[in-house]
C-alpha positions in Angstrom: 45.9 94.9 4.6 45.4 91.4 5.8 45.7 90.5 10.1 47.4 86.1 9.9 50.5 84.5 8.7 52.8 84.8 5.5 51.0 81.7 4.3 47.9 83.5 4.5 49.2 86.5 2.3 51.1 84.2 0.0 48.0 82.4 -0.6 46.2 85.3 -1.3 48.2 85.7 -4.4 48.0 82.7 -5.8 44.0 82.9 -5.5 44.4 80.1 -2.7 43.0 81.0 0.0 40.0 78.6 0.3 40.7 75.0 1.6 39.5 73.5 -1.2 41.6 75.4 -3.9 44.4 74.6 -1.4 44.0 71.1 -1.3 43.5 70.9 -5.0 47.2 72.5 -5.1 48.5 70.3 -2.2 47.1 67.1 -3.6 49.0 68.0 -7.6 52.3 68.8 -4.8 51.6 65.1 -3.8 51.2 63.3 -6.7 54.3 64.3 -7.9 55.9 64.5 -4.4 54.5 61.1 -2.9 51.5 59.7 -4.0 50.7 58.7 -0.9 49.8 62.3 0.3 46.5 63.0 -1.8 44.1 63.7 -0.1 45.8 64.3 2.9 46.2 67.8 3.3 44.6 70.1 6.2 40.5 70.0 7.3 39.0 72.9 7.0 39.3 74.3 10.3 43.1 73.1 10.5 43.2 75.2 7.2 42.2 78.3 8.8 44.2 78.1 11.9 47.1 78.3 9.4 46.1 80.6 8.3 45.4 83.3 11.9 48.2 81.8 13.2 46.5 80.0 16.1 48.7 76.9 16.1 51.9 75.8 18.4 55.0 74.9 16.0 54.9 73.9 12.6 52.6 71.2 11.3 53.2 67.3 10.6 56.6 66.9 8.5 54.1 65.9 5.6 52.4 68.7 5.8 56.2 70.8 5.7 57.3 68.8 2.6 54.1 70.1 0.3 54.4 73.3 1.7 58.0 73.7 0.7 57.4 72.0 -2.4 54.9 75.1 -3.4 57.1 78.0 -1.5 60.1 77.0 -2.1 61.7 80.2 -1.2 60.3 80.1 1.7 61.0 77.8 4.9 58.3 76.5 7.0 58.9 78.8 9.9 58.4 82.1 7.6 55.7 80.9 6.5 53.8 81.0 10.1 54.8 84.0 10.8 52.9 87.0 11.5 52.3 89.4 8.4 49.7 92.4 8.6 50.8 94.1 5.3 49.0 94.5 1.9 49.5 90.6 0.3 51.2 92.1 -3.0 54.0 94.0 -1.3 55.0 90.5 -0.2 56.7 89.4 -3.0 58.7 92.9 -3.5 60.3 92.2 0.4 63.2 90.6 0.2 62.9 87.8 2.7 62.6 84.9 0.1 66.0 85.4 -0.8 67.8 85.0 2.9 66.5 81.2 2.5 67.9 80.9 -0.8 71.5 83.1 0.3 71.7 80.0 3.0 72.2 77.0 0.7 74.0 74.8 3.2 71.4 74.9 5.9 69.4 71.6 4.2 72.7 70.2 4.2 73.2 70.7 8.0 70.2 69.4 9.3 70.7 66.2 7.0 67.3 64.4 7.2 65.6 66.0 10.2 62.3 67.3 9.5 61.0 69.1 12.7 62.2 69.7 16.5 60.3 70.4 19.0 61.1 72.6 22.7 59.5 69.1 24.5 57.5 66.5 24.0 54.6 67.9 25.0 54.8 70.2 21.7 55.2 67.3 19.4 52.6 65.0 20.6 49.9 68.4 20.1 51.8 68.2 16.9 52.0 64.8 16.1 49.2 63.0 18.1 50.3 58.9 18.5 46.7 58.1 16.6 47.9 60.1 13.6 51.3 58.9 13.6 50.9 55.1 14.4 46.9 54.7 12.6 48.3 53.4 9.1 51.8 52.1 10.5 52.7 48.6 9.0 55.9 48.4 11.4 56.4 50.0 15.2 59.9 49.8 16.9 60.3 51.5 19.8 62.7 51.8 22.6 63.0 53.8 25.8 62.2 54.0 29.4 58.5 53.3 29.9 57.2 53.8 26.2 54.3 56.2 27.3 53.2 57.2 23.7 52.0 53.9 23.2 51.1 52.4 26.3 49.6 55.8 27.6 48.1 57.4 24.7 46.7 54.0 22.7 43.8 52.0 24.6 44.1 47.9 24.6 42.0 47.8 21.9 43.7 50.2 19.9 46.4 48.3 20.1 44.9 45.0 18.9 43.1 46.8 15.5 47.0 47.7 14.8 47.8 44.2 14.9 45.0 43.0 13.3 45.9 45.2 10.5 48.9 43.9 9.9 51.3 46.0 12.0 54.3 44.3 13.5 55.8 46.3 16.9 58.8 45.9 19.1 58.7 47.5 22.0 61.7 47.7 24.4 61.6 48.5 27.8 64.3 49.8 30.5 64.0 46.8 32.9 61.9 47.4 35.7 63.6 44.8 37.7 67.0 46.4 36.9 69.9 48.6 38.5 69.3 51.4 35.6 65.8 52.3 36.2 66.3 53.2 40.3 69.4 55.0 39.4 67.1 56.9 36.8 64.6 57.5 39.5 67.0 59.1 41.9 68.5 61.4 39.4 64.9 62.4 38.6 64.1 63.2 41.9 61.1 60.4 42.3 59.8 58.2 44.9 61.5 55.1 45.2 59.2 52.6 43.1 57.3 55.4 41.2 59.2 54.7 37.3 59.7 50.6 38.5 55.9 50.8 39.0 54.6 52.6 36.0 56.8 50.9 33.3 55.7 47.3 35.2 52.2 48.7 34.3 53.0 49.3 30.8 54.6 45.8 30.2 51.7 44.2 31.5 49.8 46.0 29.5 50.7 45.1 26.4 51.3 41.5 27.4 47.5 41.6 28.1 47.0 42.7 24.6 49.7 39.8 23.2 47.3 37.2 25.1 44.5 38.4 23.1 46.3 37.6 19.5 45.6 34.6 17.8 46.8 32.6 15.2 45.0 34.1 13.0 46.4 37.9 14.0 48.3 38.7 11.1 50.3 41.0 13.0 52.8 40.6 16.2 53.7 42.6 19.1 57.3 41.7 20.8 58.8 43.0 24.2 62.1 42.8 25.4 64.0 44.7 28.3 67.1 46.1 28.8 69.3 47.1 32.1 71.8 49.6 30.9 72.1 53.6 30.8 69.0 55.1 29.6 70.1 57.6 26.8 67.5 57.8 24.0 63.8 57.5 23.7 63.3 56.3 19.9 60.4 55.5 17.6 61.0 54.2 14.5 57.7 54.1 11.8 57.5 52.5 9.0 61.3 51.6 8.6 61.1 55.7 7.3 60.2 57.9 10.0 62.3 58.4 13.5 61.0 60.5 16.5 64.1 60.3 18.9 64.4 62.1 22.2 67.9 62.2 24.5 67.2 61.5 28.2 68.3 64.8 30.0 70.3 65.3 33.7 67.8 65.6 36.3 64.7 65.9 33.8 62.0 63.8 32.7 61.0 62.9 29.6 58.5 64.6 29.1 60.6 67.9 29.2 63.5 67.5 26.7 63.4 68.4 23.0 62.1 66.1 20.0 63.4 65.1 17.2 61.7 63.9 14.1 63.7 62.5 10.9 62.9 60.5 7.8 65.0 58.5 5.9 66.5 59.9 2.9 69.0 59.2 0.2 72.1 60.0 2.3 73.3 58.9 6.1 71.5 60.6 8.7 69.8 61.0 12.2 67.2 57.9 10.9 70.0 55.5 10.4 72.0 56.5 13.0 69.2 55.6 15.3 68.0 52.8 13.7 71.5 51.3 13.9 71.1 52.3 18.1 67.8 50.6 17.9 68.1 47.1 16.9 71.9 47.2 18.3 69.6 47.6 21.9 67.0 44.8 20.5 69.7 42.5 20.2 71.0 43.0 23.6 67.3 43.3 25.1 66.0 40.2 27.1 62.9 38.4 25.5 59.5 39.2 28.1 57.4 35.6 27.7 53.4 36.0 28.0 52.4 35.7 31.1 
């Protein structure tokens, strides 16, 4: 008998349950999955919390594709689940076959990867310094652009640039009709949103006065006065984080969605195609 998650047991089986036999499984997944994943798979207390159960959600959308790639019977979800039974009278219960009786669900979700309740869960899922430390392109589009403004220090975001890493970000004017509309609907002071995304801008346009020449990367900002509908990120031309502005919520509280591009039409370029349709609209913000 064995107290954690399906994972745990499944492992088990397979003589995996260390994190480095794990890792020497995930990185052969990778190789042949993307290369780009070895060596990336879970610390070794990460390792164990899969393993008790002790996390909130799923983990990264990298993380999902090797695991799926070495249950494939399995979907991510089962896999965290709680399991207190003997780890051989796993494979003699007939769950692994549901996923397989379900062959249109991949289909139906197109390229999404991972949703999450609000985005509170996916940034303990997906912290900003995971998800933008190795980024060679930033786009992002939204209200007040708190994951990076918020989350990234000034010189965080000058070592992104001087990496290389070229970012657009794109405001909801602070001087516009949209953003006090957006106020009232979320119940707010008068000033409070005008205020905080002001804050951001100037932010980041005291970072942009700190590039030189020499700064091989660029950070752009542009503003826009219109409906506020989607907050969008967009990594690496691959990966999309998109959230839809709610009636009388904030942000923070409505669901996540996180998609990467894949050989057929889905949520990524639809929301790509929403992105730089916004840029092109957006009004240029000079350096102070």
């Amino acid at each position: 008998m064995i107290m954690g998650t399906v994972l745990k047991a499944l492992l088990q089986q397979r003589h995996l349950q260390t994190v480095s036999a794990f890792n020497r499984e995930y990185n052969r997944l990778a190789k042949k999955l993307d290369p780009a994943l070895i060596n990336c798979g879970p610390k070794k207390a990460q390792f164990y919390r899969w393993l008790s159960g002790e996390i909130s959600g799923v983990p990264y959308p990298d993380h999902c594709r090797i695991l799926e790639a070495m249950f494939p019977d399995w979907s991510v979800s089962e896999l965290f689940e709680e399991y207190s039974g003997n780890p051989a009278d796993l494979a003699r219960e007939p769950r692994a076959s549901v996923s397989a009786a379900r062959p249109t669900t991949g289909a139906n979700l197109a390229d999404v990867e991972a949703v999450y309740a609000t985005r509170l869960d996916f940034l303990r899922a997906m912290p900003p310094q995971e998800l933008f430390k190795t980024a060679r392109t930033i786009d992002m589009a939204g209200l007040s652009l708190n994951m990076l403004c918020q989350q990234y220090s000034d010189t965080d975001v000058l070592r992104l640039l001087e990496n290389g890493t070229v970012i657009r970000c794109l405001f909801l004017d602070p001087a516009g009709t949209f953003i006090r509309a957006r106020e009232i609907e979320e119940d707010h002071s008068p000033g409070l949103l005008t205020n905080l995304t002001g804050t951001n801008i100037q932010t980041l346009e005291r970072v942009m006065r700190r590039v030189t020449e020499q700064t091989p990367g660029s950070l752009l900002i542009r503003v826009y006065n219109q409906p506020i509908r989607f907050n969008i990120t967009l990594i690496d031309s691959t990966i999309c984080v998109m959230q839809p502005y709610l009636p009388k919520s904030r942000g923070v509280e409505s669901p996540t969605f996180v998609a990467r591009k894949s050989g057929t039409t889905g949520l990524f370029d639809t929301f790509s195609e929403v992105f730089e349709s916004m840029w092109a609209d957006g009004k240029e913000r000079a350096t102070e």
